[in-house]
C-alpha positions as a Python dict, from the first residue, in 0.01 Angstrom:
ca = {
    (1, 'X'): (0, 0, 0),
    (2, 'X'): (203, 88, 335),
    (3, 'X'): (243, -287, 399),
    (4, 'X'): (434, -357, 43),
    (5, 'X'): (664, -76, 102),
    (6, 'X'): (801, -173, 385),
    (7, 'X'): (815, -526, 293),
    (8, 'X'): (994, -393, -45),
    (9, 'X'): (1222, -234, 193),
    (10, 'X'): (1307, -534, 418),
    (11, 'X'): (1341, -779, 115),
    (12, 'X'): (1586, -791, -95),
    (13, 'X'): (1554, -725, -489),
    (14, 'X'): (1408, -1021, -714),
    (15, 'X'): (1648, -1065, -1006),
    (16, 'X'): (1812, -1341, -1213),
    (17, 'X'): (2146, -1347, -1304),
    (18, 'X'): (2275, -1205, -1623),
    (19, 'X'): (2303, -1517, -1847),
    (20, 'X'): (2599, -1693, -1905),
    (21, 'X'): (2730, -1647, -2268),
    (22, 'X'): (3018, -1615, -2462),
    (23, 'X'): (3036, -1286, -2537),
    (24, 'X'): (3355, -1245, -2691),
    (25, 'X'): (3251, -1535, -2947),
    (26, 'X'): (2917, -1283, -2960),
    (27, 'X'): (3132, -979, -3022),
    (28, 'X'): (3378, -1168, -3261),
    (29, 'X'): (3122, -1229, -3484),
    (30, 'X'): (2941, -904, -3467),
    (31, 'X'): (3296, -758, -3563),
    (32, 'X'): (3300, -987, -3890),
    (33, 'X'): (2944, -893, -4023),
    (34, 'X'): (3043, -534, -3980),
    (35, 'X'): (3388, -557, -4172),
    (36, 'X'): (3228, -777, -4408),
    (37, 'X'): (2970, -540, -4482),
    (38, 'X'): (3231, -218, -4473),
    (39, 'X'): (3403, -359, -4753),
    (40, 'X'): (3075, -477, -4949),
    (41, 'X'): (2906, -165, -4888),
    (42, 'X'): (3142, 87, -4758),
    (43, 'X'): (2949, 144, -4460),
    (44, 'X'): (2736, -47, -4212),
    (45, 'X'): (2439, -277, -4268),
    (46, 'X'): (2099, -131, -4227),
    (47, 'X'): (1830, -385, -4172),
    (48, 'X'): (1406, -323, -4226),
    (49, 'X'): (1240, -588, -3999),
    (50, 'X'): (925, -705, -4190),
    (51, 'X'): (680, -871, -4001),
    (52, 'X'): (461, -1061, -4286),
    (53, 'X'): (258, -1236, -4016),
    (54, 'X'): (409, -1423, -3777),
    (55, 'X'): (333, -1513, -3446),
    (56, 'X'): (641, -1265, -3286),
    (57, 'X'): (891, -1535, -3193),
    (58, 'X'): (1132, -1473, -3443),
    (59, 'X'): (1094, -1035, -3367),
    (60, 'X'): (1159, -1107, -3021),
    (61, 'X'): (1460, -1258, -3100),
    (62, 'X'): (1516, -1049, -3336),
    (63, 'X'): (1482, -776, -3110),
    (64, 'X'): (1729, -882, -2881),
    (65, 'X'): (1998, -867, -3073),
    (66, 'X'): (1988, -465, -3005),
    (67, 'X'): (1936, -510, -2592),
    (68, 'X'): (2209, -429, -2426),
    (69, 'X'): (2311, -785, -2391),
    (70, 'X'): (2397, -789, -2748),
    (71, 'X'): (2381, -462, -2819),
    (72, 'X'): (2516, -470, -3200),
    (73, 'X'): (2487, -148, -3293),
    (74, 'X'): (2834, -50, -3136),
    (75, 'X'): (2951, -262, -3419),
    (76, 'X'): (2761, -30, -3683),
    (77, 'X'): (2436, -305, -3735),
    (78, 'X'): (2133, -79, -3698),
    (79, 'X'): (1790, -149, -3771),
    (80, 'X'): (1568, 157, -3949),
    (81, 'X'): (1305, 260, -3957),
    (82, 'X'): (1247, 294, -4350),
    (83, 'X'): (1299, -5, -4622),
    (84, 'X'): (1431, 347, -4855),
    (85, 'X'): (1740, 356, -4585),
    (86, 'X'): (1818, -76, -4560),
    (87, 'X'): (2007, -336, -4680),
    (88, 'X'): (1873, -611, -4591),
    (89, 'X'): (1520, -706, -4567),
    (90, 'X'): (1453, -983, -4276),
    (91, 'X'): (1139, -1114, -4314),
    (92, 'X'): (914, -1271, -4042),
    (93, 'X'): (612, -1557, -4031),
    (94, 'X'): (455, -1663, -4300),
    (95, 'X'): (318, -1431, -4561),
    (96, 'X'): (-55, -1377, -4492),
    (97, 'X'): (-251, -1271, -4787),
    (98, 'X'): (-328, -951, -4626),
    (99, 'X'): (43, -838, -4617),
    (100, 'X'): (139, -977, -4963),
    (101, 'X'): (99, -675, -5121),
    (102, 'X'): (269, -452, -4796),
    (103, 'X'): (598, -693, -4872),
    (104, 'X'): (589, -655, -5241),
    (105, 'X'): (563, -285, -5206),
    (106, 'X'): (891, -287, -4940),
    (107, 'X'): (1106, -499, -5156),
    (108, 'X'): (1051, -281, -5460),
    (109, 'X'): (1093, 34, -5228),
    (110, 'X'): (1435, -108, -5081),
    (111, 'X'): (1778, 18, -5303),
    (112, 'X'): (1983, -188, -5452),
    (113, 'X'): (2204, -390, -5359),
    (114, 'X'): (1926, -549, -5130),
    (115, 'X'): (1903, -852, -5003),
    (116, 'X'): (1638, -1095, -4849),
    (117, 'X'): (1693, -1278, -4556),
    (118, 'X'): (1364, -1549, -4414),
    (119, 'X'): (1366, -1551, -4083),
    (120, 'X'): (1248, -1874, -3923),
    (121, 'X'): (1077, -2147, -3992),
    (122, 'X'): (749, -2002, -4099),
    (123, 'X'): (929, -1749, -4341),
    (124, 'X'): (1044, -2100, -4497),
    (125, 'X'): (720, -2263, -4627),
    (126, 'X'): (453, -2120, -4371),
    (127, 'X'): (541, -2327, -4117),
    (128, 'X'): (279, -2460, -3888),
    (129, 'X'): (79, -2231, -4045),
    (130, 'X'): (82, -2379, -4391),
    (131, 'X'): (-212, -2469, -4583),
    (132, 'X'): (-395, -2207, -4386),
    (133, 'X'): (-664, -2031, -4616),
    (134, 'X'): (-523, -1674, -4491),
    (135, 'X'): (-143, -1753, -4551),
    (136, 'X'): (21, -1755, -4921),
    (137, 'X'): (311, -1963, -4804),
    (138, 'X'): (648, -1841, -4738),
    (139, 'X'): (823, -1511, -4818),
    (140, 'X'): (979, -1700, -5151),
    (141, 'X'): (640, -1699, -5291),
    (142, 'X'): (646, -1292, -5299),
    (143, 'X'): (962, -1173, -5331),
    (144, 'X'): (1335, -1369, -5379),
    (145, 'X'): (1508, -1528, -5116),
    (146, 'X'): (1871, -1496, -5074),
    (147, 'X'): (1947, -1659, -4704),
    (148, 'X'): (1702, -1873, -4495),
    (149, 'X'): (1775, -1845, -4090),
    (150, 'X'): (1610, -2145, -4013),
    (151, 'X'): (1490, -2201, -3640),
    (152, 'X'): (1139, -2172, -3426),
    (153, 'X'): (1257, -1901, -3363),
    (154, 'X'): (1635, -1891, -3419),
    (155, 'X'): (1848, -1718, -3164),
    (156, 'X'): (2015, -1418, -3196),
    (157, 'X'): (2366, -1602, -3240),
    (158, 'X'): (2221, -1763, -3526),
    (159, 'X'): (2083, -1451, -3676),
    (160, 'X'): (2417, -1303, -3625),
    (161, 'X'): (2575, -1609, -3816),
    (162, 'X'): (2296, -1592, -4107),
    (163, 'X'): (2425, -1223, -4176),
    (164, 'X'): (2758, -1309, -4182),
    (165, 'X'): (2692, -1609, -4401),
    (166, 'X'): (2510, -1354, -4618),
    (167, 'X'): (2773, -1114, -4618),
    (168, 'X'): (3045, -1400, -4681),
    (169, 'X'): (2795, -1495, -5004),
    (170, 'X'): (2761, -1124, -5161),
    (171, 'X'): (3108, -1099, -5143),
    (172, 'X'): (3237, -1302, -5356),
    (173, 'X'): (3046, -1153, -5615),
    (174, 'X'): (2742, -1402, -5697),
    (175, 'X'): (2502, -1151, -5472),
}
């Protein structure tokens, strides 16, 4: 244990650089979604993530977009905790049989105006996991569908883009 802390002391730190992005193109369109959703909903969007049974990729990324790399919720996009307190509903994986019933149950417990966003590929038609004898198929097969993010798994630009499509949708009144 003495031996690694005085190497630790004698090395320097192992880190990566931060990655290269465009943040102001990030922050641009993290601006939009929230003064798109401002004027739909005269406040910020809340968003339940649903995890129907995927294999995480899509969370992760989903997940990122409140790091402090992205860190959206200085532009009022929060996630909660409760689908009795969201907008938006963005569903994960494919829906297993198991948790067919659990999304059901969320949808009708989310106010309206709600919306449904599939996350992914799998959230699509199952995915890879398609034609598995534990998986329905994808999240249309439970509950409607308003915007598909496709992408194994997309990245948080793209989910950023997906809401702001969705927004951009609602708002002219078909939503």
């Amino acid at each position: 244990m003495r031996k690694l802390l005085f190497e630790s002391l004698i090395r320097p730190p192992l880190t990566e650089p931060a990655p290269v992005s465009a943040d102001a193109a990030v922050e641009e369109l993290a601006v939009a979604v929230d003064s798109k959703a401002r004027r739909r909903l005269g406040r910020s969007l809340a968003i339940r993530a649903v995890d129907a049974g995927s294999c995480n990729g899509c969370e992760l990324e989903m997940h990122a977009l409140s790091n402090a790399f992205y860190d959206i919720e200085r532009f009022g996009i929060r996630f909660v905790a409760s689908p009795r307190h969201a907008d938006v509903l963005m569903v994960t994986g494919p829906v297993t049989k198991n948790m067919a019933e659990a999304l059901e149950r969320t949808y009708n417990a989310t106010p309206e105006p709600k919306w449904v966003v599939a996350l992914g590929d799998c959230a699509r038609d199952g995915g890879c996991f398609a034609g598995s004898y534990a998986v329905v198929g994808g999240v249309s097969k439970i509950v409607p569908v308003d915007l598909h993010i496709p992408g194994c798994p997309p990245s948080p630009t793209d989910i950023l883009k997906g809401l702001l499509a969705l927004l951009d949708y609602v708002s002219e009144g078909t939503g």
